[in-house]
C-alpha positions as CSV (number, residue, x, y, z in Angstrom):
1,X,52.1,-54.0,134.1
2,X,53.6,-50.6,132.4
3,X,53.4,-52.8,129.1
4,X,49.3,-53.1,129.2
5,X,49.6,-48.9,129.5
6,X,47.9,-47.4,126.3
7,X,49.1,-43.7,125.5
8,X,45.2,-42.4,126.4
9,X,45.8,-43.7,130.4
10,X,48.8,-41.8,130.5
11,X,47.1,-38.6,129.5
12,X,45.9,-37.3,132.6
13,X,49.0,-37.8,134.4
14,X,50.8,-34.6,133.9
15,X,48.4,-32.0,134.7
16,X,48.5,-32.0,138.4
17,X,46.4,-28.9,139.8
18,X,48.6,-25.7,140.2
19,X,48.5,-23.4,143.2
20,X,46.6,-19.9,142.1
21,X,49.8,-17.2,142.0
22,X,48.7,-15.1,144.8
23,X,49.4,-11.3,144.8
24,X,52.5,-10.8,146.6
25,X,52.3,-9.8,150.2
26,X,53.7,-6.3,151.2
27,X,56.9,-6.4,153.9
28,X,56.2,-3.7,156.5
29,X,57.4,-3.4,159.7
30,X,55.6,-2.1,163.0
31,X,56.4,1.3,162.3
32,X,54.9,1.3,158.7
33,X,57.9,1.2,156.7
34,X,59.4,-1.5,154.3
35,X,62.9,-1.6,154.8
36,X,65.8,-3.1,152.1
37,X,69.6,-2.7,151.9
38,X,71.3,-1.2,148.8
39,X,74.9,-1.4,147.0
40,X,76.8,0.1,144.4
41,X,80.9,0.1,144.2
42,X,82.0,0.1,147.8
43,X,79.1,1.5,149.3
44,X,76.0,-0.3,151.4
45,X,72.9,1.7,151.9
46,X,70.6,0.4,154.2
47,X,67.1,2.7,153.2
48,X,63.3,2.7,155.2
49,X,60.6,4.0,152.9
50,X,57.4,5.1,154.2
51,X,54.2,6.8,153.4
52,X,54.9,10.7,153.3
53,X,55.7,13.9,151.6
54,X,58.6,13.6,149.8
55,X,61.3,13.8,152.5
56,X,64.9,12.2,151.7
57,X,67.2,12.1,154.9
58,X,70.7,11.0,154.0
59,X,72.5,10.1,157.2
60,X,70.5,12.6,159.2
61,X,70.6,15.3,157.0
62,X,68.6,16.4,154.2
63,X,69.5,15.0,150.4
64,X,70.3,18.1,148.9
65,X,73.1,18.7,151.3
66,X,74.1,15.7,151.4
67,X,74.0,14.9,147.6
68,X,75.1,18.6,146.5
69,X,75.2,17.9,142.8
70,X,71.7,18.0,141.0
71,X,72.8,14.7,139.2
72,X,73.0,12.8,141.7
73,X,69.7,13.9,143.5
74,X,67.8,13.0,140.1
75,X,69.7,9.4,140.4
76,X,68.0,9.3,144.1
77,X,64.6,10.7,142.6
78,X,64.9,8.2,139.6
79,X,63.0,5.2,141.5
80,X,60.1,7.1,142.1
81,X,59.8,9.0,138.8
82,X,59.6,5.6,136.8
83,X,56.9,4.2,139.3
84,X,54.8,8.1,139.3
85,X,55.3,7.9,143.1
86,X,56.9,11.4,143.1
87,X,56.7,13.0,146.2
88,X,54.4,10.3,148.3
89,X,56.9,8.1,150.2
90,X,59.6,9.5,153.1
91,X,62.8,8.0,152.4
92,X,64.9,7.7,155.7
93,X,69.1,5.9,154.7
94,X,72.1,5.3,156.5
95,X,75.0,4.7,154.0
96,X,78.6,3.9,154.4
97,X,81.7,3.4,152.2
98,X,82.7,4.7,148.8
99,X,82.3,8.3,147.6
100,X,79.1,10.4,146.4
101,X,78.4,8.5,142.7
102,X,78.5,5.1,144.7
103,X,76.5,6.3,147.8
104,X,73.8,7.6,145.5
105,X,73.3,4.4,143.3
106,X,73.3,2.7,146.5
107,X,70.7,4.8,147.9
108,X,69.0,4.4,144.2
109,X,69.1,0.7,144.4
110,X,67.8,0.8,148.4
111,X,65.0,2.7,147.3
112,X,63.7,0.7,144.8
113,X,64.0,-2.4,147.3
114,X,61.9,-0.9,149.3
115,X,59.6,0.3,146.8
116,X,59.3,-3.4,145.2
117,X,59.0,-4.5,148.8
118,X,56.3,-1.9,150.0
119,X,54.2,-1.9,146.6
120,X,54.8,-5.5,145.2
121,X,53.0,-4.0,142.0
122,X,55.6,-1.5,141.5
123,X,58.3,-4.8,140.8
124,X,57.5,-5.3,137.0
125,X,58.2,-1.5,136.5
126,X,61.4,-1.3,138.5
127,X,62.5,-4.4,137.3
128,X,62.3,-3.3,133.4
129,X,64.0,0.1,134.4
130,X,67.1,-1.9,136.0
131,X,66.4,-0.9,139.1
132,X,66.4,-3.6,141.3
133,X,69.7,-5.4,139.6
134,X,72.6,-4.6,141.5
135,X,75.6,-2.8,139.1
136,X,78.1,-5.3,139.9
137,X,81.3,-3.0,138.3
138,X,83.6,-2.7,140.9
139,X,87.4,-0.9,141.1
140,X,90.2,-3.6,139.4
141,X,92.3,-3.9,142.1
142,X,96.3,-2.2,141.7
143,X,99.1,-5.2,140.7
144,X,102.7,-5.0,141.8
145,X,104.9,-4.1,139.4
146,X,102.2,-1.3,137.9
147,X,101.6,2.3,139.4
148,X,97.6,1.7,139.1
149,X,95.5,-1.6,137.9
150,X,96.8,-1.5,134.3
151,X,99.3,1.4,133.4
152,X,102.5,0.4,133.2
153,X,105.3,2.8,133.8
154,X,106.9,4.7,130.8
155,X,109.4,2.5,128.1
156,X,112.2,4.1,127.4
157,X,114.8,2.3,125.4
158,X,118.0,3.3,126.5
């Protein structure tokens, strides 16, 4: 019977009706916050963003204690400068592991989770900023034999 097919019969086959892309729904808990987990290095940030006034609360004290050097608050603040949501969301993190640089890209990378996750419009903007990929470069780990990953003690010929 698929001999007695003429190309015009098999037109209509491929174009099967496509579901209309809805707008992505926003992920908010009872409490009124979206919630998402970031990582950088050896450090996991888990981060709850919320409608406010701008508050940052890094392990239950304020960011500019906790992140001392202004470079690594404008990392924190970078999330919400490229989506012109400056000082409207409350940003409540726990973080663990690593030191300060990895801590803040974590918190950097929780944020715009949550952001994404709270605003689904924002993801197109965070996305393009590299926001919302994680920065897989971790520490080489040390080999026997070597004093660090890759140095190599000092040759001395005699």
């Amino acid at each position: 019977m698929a001999e007695g097919r003429v190309l015009s019969d098999l037109r209509g086959l491929g174009q099967t009706a496509q579901p209309a892309a809805s707008p992505a729904e926003p992920k908010i808990d009872a409490q009124g916050r979206a919630y998402a987990t970031g990582k950088r290095k050896n450090a996991i940030a888990r981060v709850w963003v919320k409608p406010g006034n701008g508050k940052v609360t890094v392990n239950g004290r304020e960011s500019t204690t906790y992140f001392a050097r202004p470079v690594l608050r404008m990392l924190i603040a970078q999330p919400f400068q490229v989506a012109s949501r400056l000082g409207q969301y409350d940003v409540w993190c726990t973080v663990v592991g690593g030191g300060l640089s990895g801590q803040a890209g974590a918190v950097r990378h929780g944020i715009s989770k949550a952001l994404s996750l709270f605003e689904p419009a924002l993801r197109p903007v965070l996305k393009q900023g590299g926001f919302l990929t994680r920065d897989p470069r971790v520490v080489e780990r040390k080999k026997y034999g070597k004093p660090k990953a890759r140095r190599s003690f000092q040759f001395s010929k005699r």
